[in-house]
N, C-alpha and C positions, 0 to 999 in steps of 0.2 A: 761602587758600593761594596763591593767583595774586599778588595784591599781595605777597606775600611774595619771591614768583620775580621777580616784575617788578622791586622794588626789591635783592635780591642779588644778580640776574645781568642787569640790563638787557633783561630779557624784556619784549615788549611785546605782550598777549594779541591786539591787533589787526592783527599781522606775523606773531608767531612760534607755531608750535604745539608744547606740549611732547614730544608724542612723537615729533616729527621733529628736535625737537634734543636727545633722550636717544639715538636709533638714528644719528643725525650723531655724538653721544660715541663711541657703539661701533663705528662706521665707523673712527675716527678709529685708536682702541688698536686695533682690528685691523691698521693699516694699519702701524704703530709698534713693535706691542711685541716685533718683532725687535730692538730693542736690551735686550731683557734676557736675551737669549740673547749677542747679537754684544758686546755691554760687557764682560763678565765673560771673555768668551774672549779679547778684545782684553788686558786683566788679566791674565790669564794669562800673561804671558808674563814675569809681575813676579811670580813665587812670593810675596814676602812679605808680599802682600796677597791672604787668602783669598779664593779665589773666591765663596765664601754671604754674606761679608759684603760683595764688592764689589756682588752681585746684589741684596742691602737695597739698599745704597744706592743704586744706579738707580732700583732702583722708588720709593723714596723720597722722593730728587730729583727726580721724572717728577711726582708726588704733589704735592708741595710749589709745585713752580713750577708745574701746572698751575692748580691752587688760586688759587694769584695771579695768573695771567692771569683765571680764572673768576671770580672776586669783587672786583678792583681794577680789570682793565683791563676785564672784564667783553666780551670778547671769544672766540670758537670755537676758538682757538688750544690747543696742547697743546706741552708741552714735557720738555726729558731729555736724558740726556748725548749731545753731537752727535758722530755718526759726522763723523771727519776730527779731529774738537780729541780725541778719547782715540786717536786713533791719535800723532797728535803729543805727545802727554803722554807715553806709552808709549816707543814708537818711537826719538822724535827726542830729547825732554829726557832721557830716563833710561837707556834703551839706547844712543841715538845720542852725547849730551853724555856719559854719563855720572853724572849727579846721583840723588841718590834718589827716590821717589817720593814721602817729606815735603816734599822742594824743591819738585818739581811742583804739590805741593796749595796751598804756600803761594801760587806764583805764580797759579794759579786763584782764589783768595781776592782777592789784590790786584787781579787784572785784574777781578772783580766790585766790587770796592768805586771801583775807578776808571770803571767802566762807569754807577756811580750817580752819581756826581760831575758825569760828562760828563751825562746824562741831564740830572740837574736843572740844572746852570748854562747848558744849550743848547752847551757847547761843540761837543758829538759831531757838531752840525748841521756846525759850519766842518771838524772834520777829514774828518765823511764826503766833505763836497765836496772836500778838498783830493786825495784819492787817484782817479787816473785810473778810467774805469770800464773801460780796455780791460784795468787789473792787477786790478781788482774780479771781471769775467770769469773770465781766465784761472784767477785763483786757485780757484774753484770747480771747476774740469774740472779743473786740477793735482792735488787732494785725492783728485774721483775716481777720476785715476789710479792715486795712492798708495793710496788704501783698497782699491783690486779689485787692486793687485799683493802688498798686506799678504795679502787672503783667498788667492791662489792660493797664495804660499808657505806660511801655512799649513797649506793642504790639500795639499802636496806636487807642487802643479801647477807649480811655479818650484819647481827647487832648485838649490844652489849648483854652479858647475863653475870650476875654479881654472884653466882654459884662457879658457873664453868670459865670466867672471864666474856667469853665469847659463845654464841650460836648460832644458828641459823635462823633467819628472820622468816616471816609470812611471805613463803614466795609465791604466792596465790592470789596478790591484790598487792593495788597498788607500784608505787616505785617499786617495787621488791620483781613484778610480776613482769613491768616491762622489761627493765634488765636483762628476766632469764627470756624474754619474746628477744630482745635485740641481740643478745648472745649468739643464741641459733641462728639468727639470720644474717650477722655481720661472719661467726663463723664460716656460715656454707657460703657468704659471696668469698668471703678468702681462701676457703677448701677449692674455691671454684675459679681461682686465679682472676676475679673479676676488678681489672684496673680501680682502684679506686674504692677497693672495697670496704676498707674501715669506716672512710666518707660515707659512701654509699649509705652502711648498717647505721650509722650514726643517724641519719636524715631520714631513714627510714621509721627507726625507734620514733625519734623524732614525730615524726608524722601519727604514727598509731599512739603515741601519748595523748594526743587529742581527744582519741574515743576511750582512752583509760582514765578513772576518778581515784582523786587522793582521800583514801577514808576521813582522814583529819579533817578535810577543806568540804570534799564533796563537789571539787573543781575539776576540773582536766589535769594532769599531770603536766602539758607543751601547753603554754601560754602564748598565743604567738601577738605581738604588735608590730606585723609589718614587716617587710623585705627589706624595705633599701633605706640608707638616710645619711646622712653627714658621719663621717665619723669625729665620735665624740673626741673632745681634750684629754690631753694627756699630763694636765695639768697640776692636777692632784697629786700623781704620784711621779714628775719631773724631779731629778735630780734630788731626791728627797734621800738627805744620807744623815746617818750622826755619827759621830765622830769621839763622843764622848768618852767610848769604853774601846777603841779601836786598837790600844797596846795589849787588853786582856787575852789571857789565855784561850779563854772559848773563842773569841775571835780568831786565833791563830789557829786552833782543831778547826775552826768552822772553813775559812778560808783555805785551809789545806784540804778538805774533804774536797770543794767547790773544786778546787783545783785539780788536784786527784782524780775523780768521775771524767772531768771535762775531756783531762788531756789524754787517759786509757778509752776513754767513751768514740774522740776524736781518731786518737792514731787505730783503733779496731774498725773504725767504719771504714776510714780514706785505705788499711792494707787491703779488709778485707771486700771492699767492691772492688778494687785494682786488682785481685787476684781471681777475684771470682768472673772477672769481665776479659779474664785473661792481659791485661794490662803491666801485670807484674807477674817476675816468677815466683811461683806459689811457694819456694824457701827461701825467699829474702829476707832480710835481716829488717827491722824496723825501719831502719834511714836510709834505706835501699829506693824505696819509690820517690820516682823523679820530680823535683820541685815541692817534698814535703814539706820543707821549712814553708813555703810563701803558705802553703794550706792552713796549717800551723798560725801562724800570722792570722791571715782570715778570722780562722777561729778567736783569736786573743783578741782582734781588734772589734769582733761584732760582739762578743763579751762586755768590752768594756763600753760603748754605745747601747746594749739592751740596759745596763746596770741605769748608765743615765735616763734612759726612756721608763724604766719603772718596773723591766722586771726581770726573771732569775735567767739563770747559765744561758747565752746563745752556744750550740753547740752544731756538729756537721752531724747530718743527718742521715741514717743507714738507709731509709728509704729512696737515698738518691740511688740507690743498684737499681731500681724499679726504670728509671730514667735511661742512667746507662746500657742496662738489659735492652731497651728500644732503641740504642745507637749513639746516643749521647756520649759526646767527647770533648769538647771543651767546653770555653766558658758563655758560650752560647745559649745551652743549655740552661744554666745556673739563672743567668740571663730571662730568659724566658719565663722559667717560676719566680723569679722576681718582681714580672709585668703581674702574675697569675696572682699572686699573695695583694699587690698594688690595687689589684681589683678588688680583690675580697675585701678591703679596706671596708666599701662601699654598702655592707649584705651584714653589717652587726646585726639590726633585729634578728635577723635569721639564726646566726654563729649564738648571740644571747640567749634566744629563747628557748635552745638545748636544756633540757634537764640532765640533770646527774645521771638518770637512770637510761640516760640515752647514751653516756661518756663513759660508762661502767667497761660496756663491753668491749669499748675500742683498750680501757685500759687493763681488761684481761689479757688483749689478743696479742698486745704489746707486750705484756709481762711473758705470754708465751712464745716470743719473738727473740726473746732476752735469756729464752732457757736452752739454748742447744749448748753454750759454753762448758756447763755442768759435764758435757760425755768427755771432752778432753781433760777433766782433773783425774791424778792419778789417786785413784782410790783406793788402790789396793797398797802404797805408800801411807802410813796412818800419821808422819810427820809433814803431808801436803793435806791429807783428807781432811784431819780433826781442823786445824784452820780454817781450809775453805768450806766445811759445814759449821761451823762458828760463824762465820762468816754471812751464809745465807740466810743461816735459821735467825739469827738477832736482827737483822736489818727487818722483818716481819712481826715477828713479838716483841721486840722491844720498842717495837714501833721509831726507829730510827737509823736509818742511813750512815749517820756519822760512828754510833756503837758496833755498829757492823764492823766498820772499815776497821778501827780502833780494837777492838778484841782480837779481831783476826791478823793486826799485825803482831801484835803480843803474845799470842799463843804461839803464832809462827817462829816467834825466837823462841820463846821458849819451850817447843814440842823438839824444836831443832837442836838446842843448848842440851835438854837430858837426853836427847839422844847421842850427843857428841858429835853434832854434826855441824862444827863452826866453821869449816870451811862455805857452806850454801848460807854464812848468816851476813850478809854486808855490813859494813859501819853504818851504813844509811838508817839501815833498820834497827841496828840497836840501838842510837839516837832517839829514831821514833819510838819504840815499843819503853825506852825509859821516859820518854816524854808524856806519853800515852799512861802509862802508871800512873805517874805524880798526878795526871789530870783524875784520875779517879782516887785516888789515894788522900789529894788534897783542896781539890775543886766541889 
């Protein structure tokens, strides 16, 4: 049996013990499988994509590219649609732009098959290098702002005011009320390092939604029908792409954003649990960690398989240190939340009956998960800072993902240009930052 483990998952019986890297699996989908609660709900806001079949499809794209991290890259990693790329799917491309949600999927399609391209010809190596790390940062903490001000309105914590733009809603009933009940409580289980805690807060809101009534309805806030059941078709939203506007410019911002997020989103998680599990040395250069290409891979390939199952960026997931931290080392691991996610398939009623105001706070605690990159921007440089707060601050009020990225590479030349400082400006970027122009200039 061992030789069998040793040779599929890079198991080596004289390093790794398998029951430390089956309980590192399920360390892992505990730490995770709030996204098949917070996917579906983030969906939600796209009726024409059923909610059962957008929740197949997560678990199934979670399934899929785990599998191939576990058996290819043969690495402890886990993966599934990334909170911030389905909030910009949603949000930005299809509410914000406009476009349909077939648009959306096709660009997810391309940005993975482009993501394989760069993979194998080593291009991605020259572009990761060309994009500054101070807009690499920012952009992380900017999403988290956007995903934790996505949860509050939501849960009716921001609601709109035609004076102020925005204010604070009735946090005294209602959605509004359990939010701030689940906040605190999903808070203090993660202040309190409790395995599993976002899960946990979530199932917990969850549960006291019951005894909470929505003023408008005078119902319960959690609906529940049931535990367990078939998981529904994925029928609906299978390979549903169009093609029709696929040379347009926005497609090509859209699919570079998609790309952009995935591939800095990817190469932050895989250095930074390798460095933090002591696995790499903590100054290694990006293509330094061993077998990054096949991870890379991994990633590009369960991209382009989520696109076809129906929904946005499959990405590697930083909550895989949570796994690793328990001893987790190969792809054993990976392996294991693979079976973990496999089962969950089975618990939709459960994963659906979640309300928004139960997914709020997992998508605060995330946004604040997202904010330590900010201490590393040099601020006291106002030719890095003015960028990377351009940067954060629009991806929140402009309510998009894509304007974030796009301003902040443009100012980045350009703060750089009057300062005289074209030696830090690459071709790369001033391609982009002229291309980025013309799109507002003439789009």
């Amino acid at each position: 049996m061992k030789p069998f483990i040793e040779k599929l998952f890079g198991f080596d019986s004289k390093k790794h013990n398998v029951r430390t890297e089956v309980l590192a699996g399920i360390t892992t989908f505990l730490t995770m499988a709030y996204v098949l609660a917070v996917n579906p709900a983030i969906f939600s806001a796209l009726p024409e994509m059923p909610g059962g079949s957008v929740f197949t499809a997560t678990a199934l794209a979670a399934i899929i590219g785990t599998l191939v991290m576990a058996l290819y890259a043969k690495k402890p990693f886990a993966l599934a649609p990334g909170m911030g790329l389905n909030a910009f799917f949603v949000y930005t491309v299809c509410l914000g732009m406009g476009y349909s949600w077939q648009f959306a999927l096709t660009a997810v399609l391309i940005e993975g098959i482009i993501f394989i391209i760069l993979t194998v010809t080593k291009v991605r190596s020259w572009l990761l290098s060309a994009i500054p790390g101070t807009l690499q940062k920012a952009i992380g903490a900017g999403i988290g702002l956007f995903i934790a001000f996505i949860g509050m309105e939501n849960a009716g914590i921001i609601v709109n005011n035609d004076a102020t733009l925005v204010s604070l809603g009735k946090i005294t009933e209602g959605t509004a009320l359990l939010a701030m009940i689940g906040l605190f409580i999903t808070a203090g289980l993660v202040m309190a390092k409790i395995r599993g805690g976002i899960l946990w807060g979530i199932l917990i809101t969850t549960l006291i939604g019951l005894f909470i009534k929505n003023p408008a309805t005078g119902e319960p806030i959690t609906q529940l029908n049931g535990l367990v059941s078939v998981p529904q078709s994925i029928a609906p939203i299978f390979c549903k792409f169009e093609w029709s506007q696929v040379f347009s410019l926005d497609m090509l911002v859209i699919v570079f954003t998609f790309l952009f997020i995935d591939m800095f989103d990817t190469m932050g998680t895989i250095i930074g649990v390798h460095q933090g599990a002591g696995l790499a040395d903590p100054n290694a250069r990006r293509d330094d960690i061993p077998d990054m290409e096949k991870m890379f891979m991994a990633d590009s390939v369960a991209t382009v398989f989520g696109a076809c199952l129906g929904t946005s960026t499959t990405t590697t997931y930083v909550e895989s240190a949570s796994g690793v931290g328990e001893g987790g080392r190969t792809g054993l691991t990976a392996f294991s939340t693979a079976v973990c996610f496999a089962l969950a398939l089975f618990f939709s009623p459960l994963f659906l009956a979640i309300p928004g105001a139960a997914t709020a706070p997992a998508l605060i605690i995330v946004g604040v998960m997202m904010m330590p990159a900010i201490a590393r921007i040099h601020w006291d440089d106002y030719c890095k800072a003015i960028p990377a707060f351009l940067t954060i601050i629009l991806m929140p009020v402009a309510y998009s993902i894509s304007d974030g990225i796009l301003i902040g590479v443009i100012a980045y030349v350009a703060c750089h240009a009057v300062a005289g400082k074209f030696k830090e400006i690459s071709v790369t970027l001033w391609i982009l930052a002229v291309l980025f122009v013309c799109k507002y200039c003439f789009i």
